[in-house]
N, C-alpha and C positions, 0 to 999 in steps of 0.2 A: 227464499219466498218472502215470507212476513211482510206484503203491501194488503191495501185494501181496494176492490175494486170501485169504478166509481160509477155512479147512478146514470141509466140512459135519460133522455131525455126526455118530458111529459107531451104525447100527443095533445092540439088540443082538441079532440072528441073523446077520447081516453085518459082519465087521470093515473096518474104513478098508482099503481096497483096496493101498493105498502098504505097509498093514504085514505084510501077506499076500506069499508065494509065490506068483510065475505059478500053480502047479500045484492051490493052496489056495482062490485065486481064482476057478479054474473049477469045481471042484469046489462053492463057495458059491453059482454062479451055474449050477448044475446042465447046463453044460456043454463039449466037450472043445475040443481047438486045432483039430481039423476043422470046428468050430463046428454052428450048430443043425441040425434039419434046417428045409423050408420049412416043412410043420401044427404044429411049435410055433412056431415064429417068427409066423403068424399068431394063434393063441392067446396069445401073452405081446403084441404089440401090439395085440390086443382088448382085456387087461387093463391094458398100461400104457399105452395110449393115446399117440399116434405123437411122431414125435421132432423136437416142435416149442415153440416157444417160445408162451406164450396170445396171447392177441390183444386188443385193447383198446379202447376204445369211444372212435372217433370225434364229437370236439364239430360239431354238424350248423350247417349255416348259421344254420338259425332261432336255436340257443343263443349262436351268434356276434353275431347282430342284437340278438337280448333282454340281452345284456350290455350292448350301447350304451345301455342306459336305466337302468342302475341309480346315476348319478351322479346327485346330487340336485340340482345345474343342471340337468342336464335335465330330469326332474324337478317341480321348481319352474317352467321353459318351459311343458312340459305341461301343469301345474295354472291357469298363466295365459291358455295360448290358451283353455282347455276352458273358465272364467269368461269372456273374452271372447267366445266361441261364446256362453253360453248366457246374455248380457245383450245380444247383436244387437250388438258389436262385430266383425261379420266380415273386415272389413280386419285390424284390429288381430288378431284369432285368426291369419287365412290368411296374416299377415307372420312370426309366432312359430311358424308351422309350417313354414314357408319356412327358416328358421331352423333347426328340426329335421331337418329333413332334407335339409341341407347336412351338418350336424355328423354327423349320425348315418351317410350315406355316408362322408365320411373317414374316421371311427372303425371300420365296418364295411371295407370293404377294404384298412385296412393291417394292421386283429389277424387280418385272414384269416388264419389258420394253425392247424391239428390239432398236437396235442405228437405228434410219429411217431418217438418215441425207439423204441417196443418194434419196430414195422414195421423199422426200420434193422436192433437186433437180430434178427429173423425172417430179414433177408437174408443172415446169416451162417450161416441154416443151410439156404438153399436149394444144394445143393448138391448131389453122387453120391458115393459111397462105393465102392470095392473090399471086396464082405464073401465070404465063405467061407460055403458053407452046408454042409454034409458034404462037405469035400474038393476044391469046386469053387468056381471065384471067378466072380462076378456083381458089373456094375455099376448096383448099383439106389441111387434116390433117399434121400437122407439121410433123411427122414422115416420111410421104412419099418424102420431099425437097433431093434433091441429089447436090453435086456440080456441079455450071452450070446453077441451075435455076435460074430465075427472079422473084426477089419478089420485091411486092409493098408493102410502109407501107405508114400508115397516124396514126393522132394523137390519141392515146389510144391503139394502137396497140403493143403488144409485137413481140421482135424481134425473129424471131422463129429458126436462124442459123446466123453463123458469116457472114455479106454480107460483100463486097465491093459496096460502094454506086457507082451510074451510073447518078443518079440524084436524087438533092437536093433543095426541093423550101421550104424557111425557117425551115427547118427540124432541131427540137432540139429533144434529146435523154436523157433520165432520166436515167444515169449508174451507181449511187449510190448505186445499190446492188452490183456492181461487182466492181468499183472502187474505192466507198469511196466519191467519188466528190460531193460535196452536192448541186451545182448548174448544170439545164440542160444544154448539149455540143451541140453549134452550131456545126450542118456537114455541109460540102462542097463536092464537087469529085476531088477537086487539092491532089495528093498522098503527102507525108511526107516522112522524112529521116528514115531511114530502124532501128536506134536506138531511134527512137520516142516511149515513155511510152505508154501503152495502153491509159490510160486519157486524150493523145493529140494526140490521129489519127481521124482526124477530118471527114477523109475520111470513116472511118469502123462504123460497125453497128453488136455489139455483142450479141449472145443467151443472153437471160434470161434480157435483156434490155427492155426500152418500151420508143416508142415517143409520146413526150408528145404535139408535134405543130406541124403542117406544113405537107410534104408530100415527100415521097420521094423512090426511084426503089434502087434495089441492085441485086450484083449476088451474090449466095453461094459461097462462100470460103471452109468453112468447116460444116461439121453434128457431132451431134452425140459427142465422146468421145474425138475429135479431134477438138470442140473449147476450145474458153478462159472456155467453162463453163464448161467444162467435162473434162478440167486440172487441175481444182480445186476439181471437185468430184476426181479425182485418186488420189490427195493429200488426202481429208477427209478420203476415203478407207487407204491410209498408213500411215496416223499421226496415232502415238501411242498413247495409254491410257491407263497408267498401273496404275497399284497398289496406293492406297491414301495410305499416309502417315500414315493413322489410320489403313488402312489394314497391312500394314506392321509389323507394331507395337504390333497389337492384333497377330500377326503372331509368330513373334521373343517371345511374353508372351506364347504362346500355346508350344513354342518349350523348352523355361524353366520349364514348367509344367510336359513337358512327362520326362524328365530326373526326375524333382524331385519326380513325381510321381514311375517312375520302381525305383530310387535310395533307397524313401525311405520305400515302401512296399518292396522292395528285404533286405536291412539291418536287416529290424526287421525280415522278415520272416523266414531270414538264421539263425539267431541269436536267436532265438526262436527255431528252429530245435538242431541248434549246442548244445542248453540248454536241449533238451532232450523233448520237449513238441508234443501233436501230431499231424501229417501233417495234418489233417482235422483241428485242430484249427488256425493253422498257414495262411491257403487256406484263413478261414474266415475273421482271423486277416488284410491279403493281401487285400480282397475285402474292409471291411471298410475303409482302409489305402487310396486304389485307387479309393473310394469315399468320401472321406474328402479332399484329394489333390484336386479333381475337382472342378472347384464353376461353379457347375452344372446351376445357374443363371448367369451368365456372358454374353452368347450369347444369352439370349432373353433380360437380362436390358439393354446390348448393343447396342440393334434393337429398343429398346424401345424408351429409350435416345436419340436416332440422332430421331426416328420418330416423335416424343414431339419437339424436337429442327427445325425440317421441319414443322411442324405447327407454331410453333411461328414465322419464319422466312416469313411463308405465312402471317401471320397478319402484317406483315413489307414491303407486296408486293416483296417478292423476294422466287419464287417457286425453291426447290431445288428436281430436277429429278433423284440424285443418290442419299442413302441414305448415306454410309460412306465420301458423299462430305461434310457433315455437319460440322464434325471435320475439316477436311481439311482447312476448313476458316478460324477456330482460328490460324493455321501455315501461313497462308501466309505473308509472307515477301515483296513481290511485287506485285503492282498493275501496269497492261498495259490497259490502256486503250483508245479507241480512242475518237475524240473532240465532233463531231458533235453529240448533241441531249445527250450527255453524260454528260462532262463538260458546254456544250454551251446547249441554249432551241430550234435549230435546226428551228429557225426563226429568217430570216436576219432584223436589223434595222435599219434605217436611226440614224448614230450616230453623224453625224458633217458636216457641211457647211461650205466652205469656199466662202466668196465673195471678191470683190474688198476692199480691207483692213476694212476687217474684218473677222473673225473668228467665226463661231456661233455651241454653243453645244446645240445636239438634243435632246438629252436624257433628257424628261421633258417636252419638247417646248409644250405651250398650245397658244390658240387661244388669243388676235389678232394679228397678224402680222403684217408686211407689208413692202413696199418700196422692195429691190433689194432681202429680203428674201422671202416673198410672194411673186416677182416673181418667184421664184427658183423652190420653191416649185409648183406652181401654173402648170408651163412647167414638172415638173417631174410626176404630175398626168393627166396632158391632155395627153401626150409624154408616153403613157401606156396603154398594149395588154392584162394587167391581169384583172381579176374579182375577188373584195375582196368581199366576203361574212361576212357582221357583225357580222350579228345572229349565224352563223355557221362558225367560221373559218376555220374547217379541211377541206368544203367542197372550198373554194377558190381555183381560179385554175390561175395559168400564172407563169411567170416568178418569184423568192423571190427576187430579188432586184426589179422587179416595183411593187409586190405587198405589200416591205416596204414601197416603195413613197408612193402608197394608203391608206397608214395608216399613214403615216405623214400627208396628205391631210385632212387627220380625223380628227386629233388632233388638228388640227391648223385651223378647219372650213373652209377648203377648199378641199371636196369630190368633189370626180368625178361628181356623178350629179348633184352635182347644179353649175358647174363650166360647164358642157354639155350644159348644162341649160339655160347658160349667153353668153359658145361660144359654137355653135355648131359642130360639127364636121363636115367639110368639103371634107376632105381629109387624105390617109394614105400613108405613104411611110414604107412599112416594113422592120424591121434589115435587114443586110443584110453584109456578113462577109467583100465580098470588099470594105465597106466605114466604118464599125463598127459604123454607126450610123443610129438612128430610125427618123423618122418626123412627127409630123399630124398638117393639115392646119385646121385653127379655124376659123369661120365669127367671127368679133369685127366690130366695130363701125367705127374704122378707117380704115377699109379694111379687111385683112385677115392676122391673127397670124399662124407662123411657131413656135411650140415645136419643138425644138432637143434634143435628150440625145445621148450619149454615148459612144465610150474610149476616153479620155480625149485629148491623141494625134490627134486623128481621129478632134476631133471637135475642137480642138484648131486652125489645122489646117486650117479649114474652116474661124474662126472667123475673124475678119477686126476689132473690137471692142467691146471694153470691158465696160458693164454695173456698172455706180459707184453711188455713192449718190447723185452725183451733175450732172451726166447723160451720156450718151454715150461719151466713149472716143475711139480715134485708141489704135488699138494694134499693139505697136512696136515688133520688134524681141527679144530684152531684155527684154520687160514684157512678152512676149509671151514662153521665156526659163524658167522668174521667176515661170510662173505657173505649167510647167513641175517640175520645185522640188518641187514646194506645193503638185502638184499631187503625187510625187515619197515619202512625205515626211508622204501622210496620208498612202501608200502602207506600208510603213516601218512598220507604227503602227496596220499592219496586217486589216488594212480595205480592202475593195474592192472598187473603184471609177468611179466616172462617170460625166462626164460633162456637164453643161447645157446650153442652151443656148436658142435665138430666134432671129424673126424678122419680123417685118409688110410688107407685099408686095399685092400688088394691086388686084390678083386674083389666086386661088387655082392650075393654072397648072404652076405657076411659080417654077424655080428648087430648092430645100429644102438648099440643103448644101453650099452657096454663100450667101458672105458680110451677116457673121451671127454677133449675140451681145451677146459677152460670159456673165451668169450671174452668173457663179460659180463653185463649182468642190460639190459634195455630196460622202461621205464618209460611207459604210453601213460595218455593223459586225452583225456574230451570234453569241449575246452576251452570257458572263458566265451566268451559272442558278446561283442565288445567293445564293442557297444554298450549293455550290460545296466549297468554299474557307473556310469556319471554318471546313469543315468534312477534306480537303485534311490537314489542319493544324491535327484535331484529330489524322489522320494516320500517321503523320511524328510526332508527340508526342510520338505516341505507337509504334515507329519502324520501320513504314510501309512508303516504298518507294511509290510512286506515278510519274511513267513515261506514258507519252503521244505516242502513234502511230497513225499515221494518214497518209492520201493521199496530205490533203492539203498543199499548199506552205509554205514553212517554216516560213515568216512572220509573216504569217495567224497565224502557231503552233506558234510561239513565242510570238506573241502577247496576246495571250490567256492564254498560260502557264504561263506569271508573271499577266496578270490577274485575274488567282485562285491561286496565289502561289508557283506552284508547281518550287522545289528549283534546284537549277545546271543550270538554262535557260540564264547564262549571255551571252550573247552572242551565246553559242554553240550547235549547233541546228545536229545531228547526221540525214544526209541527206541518202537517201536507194541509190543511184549515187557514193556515199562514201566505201558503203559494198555490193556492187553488189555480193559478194560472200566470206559470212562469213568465209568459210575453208581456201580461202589463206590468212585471215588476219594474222598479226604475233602479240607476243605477245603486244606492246604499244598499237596498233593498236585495240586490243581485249578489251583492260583496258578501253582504252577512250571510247570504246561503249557501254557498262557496268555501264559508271559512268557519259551518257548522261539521260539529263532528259526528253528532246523532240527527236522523229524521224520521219522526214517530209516526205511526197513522197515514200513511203515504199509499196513495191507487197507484193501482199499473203505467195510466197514463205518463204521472209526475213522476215517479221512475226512470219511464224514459225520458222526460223533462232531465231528470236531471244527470242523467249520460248526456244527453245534448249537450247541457250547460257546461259540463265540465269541460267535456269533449272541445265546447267552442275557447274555455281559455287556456286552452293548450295542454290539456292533462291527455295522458294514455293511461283508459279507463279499464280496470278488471271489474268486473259484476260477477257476483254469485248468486243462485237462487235455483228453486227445485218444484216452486209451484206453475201450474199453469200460469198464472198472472205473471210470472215473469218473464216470459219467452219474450217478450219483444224489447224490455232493454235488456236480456241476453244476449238476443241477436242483433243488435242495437251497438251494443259496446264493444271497445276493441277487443277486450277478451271477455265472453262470455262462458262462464264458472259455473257448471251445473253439477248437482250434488245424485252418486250413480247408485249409494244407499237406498234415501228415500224421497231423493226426486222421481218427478214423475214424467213418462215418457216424451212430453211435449217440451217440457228446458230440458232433457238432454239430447233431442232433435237440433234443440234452437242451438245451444252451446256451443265452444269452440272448444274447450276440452270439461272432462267429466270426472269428478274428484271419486275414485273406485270408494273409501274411508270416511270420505265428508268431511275430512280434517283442514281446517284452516292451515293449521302447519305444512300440507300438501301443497295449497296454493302457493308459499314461498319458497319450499321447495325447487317447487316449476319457474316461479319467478328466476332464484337462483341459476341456475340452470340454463332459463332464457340467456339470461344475462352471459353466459358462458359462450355460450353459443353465438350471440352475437361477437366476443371476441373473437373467436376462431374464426369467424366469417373473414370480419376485419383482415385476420393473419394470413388465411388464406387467398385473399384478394391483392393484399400488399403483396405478398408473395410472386402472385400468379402474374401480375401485372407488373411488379419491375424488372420480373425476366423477359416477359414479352416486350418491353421497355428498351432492355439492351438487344436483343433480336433486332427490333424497327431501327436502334440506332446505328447497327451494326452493318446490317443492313445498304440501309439509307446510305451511311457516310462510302460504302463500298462501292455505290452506284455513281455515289454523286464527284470519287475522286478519278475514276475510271478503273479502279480495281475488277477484279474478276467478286464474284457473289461468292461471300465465304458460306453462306447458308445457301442449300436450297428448297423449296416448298414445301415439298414433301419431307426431308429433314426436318423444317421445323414445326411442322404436322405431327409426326412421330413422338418428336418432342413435347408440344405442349398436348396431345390425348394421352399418350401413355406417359412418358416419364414425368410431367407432370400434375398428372392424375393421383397419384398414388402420396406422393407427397403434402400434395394439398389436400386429401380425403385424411392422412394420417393430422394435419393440423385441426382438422372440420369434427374430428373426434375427441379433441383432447378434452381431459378432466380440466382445466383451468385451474385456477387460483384459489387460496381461502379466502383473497383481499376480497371480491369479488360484491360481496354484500359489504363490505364496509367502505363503500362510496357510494354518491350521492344519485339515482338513475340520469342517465347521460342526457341531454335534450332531446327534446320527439322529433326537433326537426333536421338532428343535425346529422348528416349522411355517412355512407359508409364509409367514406374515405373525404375526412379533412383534409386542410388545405397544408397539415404538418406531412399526411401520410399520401398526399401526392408527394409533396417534395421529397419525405422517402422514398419512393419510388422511382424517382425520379433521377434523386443520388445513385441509389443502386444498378440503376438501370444503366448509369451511365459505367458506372464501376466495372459492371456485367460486358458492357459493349467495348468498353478500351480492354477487357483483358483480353474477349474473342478475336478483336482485330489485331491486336498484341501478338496472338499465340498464331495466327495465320499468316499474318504479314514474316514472324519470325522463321514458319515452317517453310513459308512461300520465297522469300530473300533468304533470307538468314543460314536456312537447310539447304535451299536449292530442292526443296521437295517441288515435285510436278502439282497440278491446279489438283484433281482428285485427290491426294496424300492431303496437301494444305488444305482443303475443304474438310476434310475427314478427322483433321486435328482440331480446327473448331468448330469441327460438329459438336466432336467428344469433349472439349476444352465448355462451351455452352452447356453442354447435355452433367456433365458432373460439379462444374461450380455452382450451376444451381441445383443441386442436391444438395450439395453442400452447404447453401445458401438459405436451408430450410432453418439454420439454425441461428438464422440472424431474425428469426422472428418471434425470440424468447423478450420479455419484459424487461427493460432498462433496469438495470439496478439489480438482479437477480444472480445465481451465480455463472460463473461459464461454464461449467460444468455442470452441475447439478441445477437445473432449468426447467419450467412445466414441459420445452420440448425434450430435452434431452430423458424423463422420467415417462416420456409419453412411448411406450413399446411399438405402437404401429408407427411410428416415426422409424428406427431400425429395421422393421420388417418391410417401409415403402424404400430404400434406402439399396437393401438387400436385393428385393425384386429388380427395381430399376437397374442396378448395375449389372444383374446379370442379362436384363431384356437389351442392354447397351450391348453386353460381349454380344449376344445371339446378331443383332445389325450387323455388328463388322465382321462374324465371322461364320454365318449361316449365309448359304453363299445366294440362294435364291433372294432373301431378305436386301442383303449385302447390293445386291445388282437393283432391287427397286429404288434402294435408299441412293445410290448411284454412292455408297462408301466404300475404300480399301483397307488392310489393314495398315496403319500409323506404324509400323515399327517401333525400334528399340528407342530410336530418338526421339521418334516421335510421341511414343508412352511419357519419356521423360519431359518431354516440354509440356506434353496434357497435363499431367503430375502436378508441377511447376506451378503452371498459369493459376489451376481450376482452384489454388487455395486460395488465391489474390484475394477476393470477393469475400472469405469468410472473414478471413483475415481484417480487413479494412471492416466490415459490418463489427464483428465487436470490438472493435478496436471505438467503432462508435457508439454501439452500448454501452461500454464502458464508462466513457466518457460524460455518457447522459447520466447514466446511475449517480457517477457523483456528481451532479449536479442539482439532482432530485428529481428528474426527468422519468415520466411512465414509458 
């Protein structure tokens, strides 16, 4: 969350409501604080139409299903059952459909899902409102408020349209879904300057907000699509969400496919003709050609793979909702994430004390105390409106700086009640913005105790003398400036402060804020999660940037940010007042914001500004965030990181996955993990493709010298759905490597198969294809075996060397034996299957007679035997080779 939203723009018949007079306000909005009557209230929602967020077009199943097919594997599947359909190869069609609609099920109900970011929004304004209509309050549905009415709120109430307040009786507002600000905003009705942040119009009262104290009237300003909150759904409606980097990629591989697939079925077939051979052979020759080119598994281990990798990732607490975002993680380059509840545990704590010369650190502080720090403390829990709940802390409710005091109170044996207990409470003087200070009068022994707390100027001012060890002293104007820079000097170090203070006076109607006794200043933070500083090191080890966005004062960000680490924070803090609008920056101006590590005070807008920006110099961007205001660079960046704690229903709509923990450490996690995933893809691709490699060449070169077809269609149909399916699904699952984060993230652009691991494939392929023509030419001469026998030897001689060949896809330099594949168990159990799905071919006689195989005999076992280790053999023999070399 932690941005700030940013100001609509000033009609000009209508000024910014913030810079307006309650009284100015109504009068623009042509009506009084008694509010409408009902016949205009229905007339002005005839014309402004009701006070609802739009509505957005659900993607229908059919759109869900028709996307399944725009990958050009698929694609290429269909182009060749529909050629075998309409040459009377119907096995061979009704196998490649079978095929299809495997894949196209997975694919279809796991992207089941409508983007319901706006619907999430809409439920923030099903709600009822307290409005005023001449004089009389009614509670009718939020929808029907038009501008002009009167609403009431009180504490727990959400705010159901953007009011201008009219009146405020302690009235604080909880706008952390919309702003970021992680402490409630005293309002007042004194209007602000017309360039005032959303986060400090103390005056207003925005949709989708909720008060958490006090009470307080407003008029409508705006309904409907035309507040802060319905600026930010027509943003989520236009941030864009294209294409993952893994989409792409499988994109650009389906489009080298179709070429090599028509190049190399059209070469052999022409050339086969030109030879004199006859077109009906050539047809057939062409179909097995254009299904050996296809790794008819590819897009179901693909779906398989990221689905495997979305379970594992759920055991790590981080659900991933799209399933090609899975990959995408291993790319990322950049992390934006904001402070609160992310980095920090999203609970303020009393960190430090300052008294009359002395210094005291809180962090720790246990029971007993006493003298001028048990005072401090003592005023800071009497001098407090909050209710800390032990047993339960979620359910505690009040203010997070007085309910840190209440837990300092704890620690150090001095709880509210039995400190009630000893003084009673007497008397309250509630906050109150014109003196920024709180009071409650205590019975004591010696008459009656005054608690003060709060802004340190406020109450300095008040003080007449200062509490020391050795007892009340004046406060002169030169100690009384000194304390102003103790106060200015814990603000630096990104605390929040507050000052304490008290006084004995005779009875309870005496005036709170006169000849007070300063007893100290107290310094609160929400402190880093301490799990955040060794992961954000892991990420800048593995190449991964780590930038902060947030709402709150730069301080605040800088303070935080060198206490987890995150690196570039010397001093310079990239402020959202600095890039009001990224398009006219020029280029320096672009550089330095690019190569800032914190961004303080930042709207929704520049947010998404700056997913763009990065976006545009080549970063693959993770964003986190959990308030409304950040659904649209959520949705916006390539991975959007939404928090399932205590985000709110609209980013984890917007998100691409959702941290169950809220832990930073989750996110690298997933990162990890990506990254895994993307290897196995790799492995499994190298794999799949330099068998089908030896196939086309095996093939090809059988057509093109006048040999008989040592494959045929349906053979190698068999082979690459089922035998290997299972092999490439056990690579698509492996655990990976530890290296894995200890390298640099790979290039966003760079595809899935280099131009090293075509040429592996390429080698192999060729390896794959002289040992098949090898073992059939030997069975075919050599045996004197008839065409069916020789056929059926390199069936079996193809069908187990690459099985065997799965283990030429272990990492250069690792052991031969002991290998992520050889440790990977469903590697053995795809291994197992297959060979026994091979005996069922040759020796399940209905099978046996589609696949058109015999059984190979005794010699024939032994020359399969023979052949099928060539390939493993020669592949580590080049592992090897690379390992010492230094080769991945």
């Amino acid at each position: 969350m932690d941005s700030v939203a940013a100001a609509p723009e000033t009609t000009a018949d209508r000024p910014a409501p913030w810079t307006a007079a309650p009284e100015d306000v109504l009068s623009a909005l042509d009506t009084t604080d008694d509010g409408l009557d009902a016949e205009e209230a229905r007339r002005r929602i005839e014309e402004e139409g009701p006070n609802r967020l739009r509505d957005i077009d659900r993607r229908s199943a059919w759109e869900i299903l028709w996307e399944q097919f725009k990958s050009l594997v698929v694609l290429l599947l269909v182009g060749a059952m529909g050629v075998s359909f309409a040459f009377g190869q119907t096995i061979e069609g009704g196998a490649i459909g079978v095929v299809l609609a495997i894949n196209t099920a997975i694919g279809f109900f796991t992207e089941w899902r409508a983007v319901r970011s706006m619907e999430a929004l809409q439920q923030l304004g099903q709600v009822t409102a307290r409005v005023r209509r001449k004089g009389t309050v009614d509670r009718l549905p939020a929808e029907y408020l038009v501008p002009g009415d009167v609403v009431h709120l009180e504490a727990g109430d959400l705010v159901p349209a953007d009011l201008r307040l009219l009146e405020a009786d302690r009235l604080q507002i909880d706008e952390s879904p919309l702003t970021g600000e992680s402490m409630p905003v005293d309002k007042s009705v004194e209007p602000v300057e017309a360039d005032t942040p959303l986060a400090e119009r103390t005056c207003m009262a925005y949709r989708g907000t909720a008060a958490v104290e006090g009470a307080g009237t407003g008029v409508v300003v705006a309904t409907g699509m035309e507040t802060e909150l319905g600026a930010i759904s027509a943003m989520v409606e236009t941030a864009e969400q294209g294409e993952t980097p893994l989409e792409q990629k499988l994109d650009r591989l389906g489009r080298r496919l179709v070429w090599l697939t028509v190049g190399v079925a059209g070469a052999v077939a022409g050339a086969g003709l030109l030879a004199g051979r006859p077109l009906l052979l050539m047809i057939e020759t062409g179909i097995a050609l254009a299904v050996a080119a296809i790794p008819e598994g590819l897009p179901i281990v693909a779906t398989v793979a990221l689905a495997h990798g979305m379970w594992v990732m759920l055991r790590r607490n981080a659900f991933v909702r799209r399933l090609s975002a899975v990959e995408t993680l291993g790319a990322t380059t950049l992390i934006c994430t904001d402070k609160t509840g992310t980095l920090t545990e999203n609970q303020m704590e009393a960190r430090r004390m300052v008294l009359a010369g002395d210094t005291v650190d809180l962090d720790g502080l246990s029971a007993p105390v006493d003298g001028q720090l048990r005072a401090a403390i003592e005023v800071g829990v009497l001098c407090n409106g909050a209710e800390l709940n032990e047993d339960a802390p979620n359910q505690s409710t009040g203010d997070p700086l007085e309910l840190a005091l209440l837990r300092l109170g704890v620690d150090t044996d001095r709880p509210r009640s039995t400190l009630l207990g000893e003084q009673p409470l007497a008397r309250t003087v509630e906050f109150n913005r014109d003196t920024n200070m709180m009071a409650t009068y205590h019975e004591a022994d010696e008459g009656v105790r005054v608690a003060v707390k709060g802004a340190p100027e406020a109450v300095l001012e008040a003080c007449t003398h200062v509490q020391t060890a050795s007892g009340a002293e004046p406060l002169s104007e030169e100690e009384r400036e000194r304390w102003v820079e103790r106060s200015e000097a814990l603000a630096r170090d990104g605390l929040r402060v507050l000052a304490l203070a008290q006084k004995s006076v005779d009875e309870a109607e005496a005036p709170p804020y006169r000849d007070l006794h300063l007893l100290g200043l107290v310094g609160l933070l929400d402190p880093p999660r301490r799990d955040v500083r060794p992961v954000i090191e892991q990420c800048q080890d593995a190449g991964i940037r780590v930038v902060m966005v947030t709402g709150d004062h730069p301080e605040t960000a800088r303070s935080i940010a060198e206490a987890v680490g995150l690196r570039g924070t010397d001093g310079a803090v990239a402020e959202g007042a600095d890039f009001a609008s990224i398009e006219t920056l020029d280029g320096p101006e672009r550089e330095r914001l690019l190569r800032a590590a914190v961004y303080a005070r930042v709207t929704p807008k520049q947010k998404l500004d700056l997913v763009d920006l990065h976006q545009a110099s080549g970063q693959v961007v993770a964003m986190t965030g959990d308030g409304v205001n950040d659904a649209p660079a959520l949705r916006s960046a390539d991975i959007g990181v939404a928090m399932g704690d205590r985000g709110t229903d609209v980013a984890r709509e917007a998100a691409d996955m959702v941290l169950r923990d809220d832990a930073f450490s989750s996110i690298v996690a997933a990162i990890r993990q990506g990254r895994i995933i993307f290897d196995n893809i790799r492995k499994f691709v190298v794999y799949l493709l330099s068998g089908n490699v030896g196939e086309i060449l095996a093939v090809g070169a059988a057509a093109t010298f006048g040999f008989p077809l040592p494959l045929l269609p349906l053979q190698i149909l068999y082979l690459n759905v089922l035998n290997d399916v299972f092999p490439a699904l056990a690579l698509g699952v492996g655990r990976g490597t530890q290296q894995s984060m200890e390298r640099p993230p790979r290039d966003p652009a760079e595809s899935v198969l280099t131009t090293y691991h075509w040429g592996l494939i390429g080698g192999y392929g060729l390896l794959i294809a002289g040992t098949v023509l090898g073992a059939f030419l030997a069975a075919l001469i050599g045996l004197g075996m008839d065409t069916p026998r020789a056929v059926t030897v390199s069936f079996l001689t193809l069908s187990i060397s690459r099985l065997l060949h799965v283990f030429n896809m272990r990492k250069a330099g690792s052991g031969w034996i002991d290998n992520e594949i050889s440790r990977t168990p469903y590697v053995w159990g795809a291994l197992a299957l297959c060979l026994g799905l091979l005996l069922v071919a040759v020796y399940w006689p209905p099978l046996a007679a589609v696949l058109s195989v015999v059984p190979p005999g005794l010699d024939g076992w032994l020359l399969i035997a023979g052949a099928s280790v060539v390939p493993l053999i020669g592949g580590q023999a080049y592992l090897g080779w690379r390992g010492r070399r230094g080769g991945a």
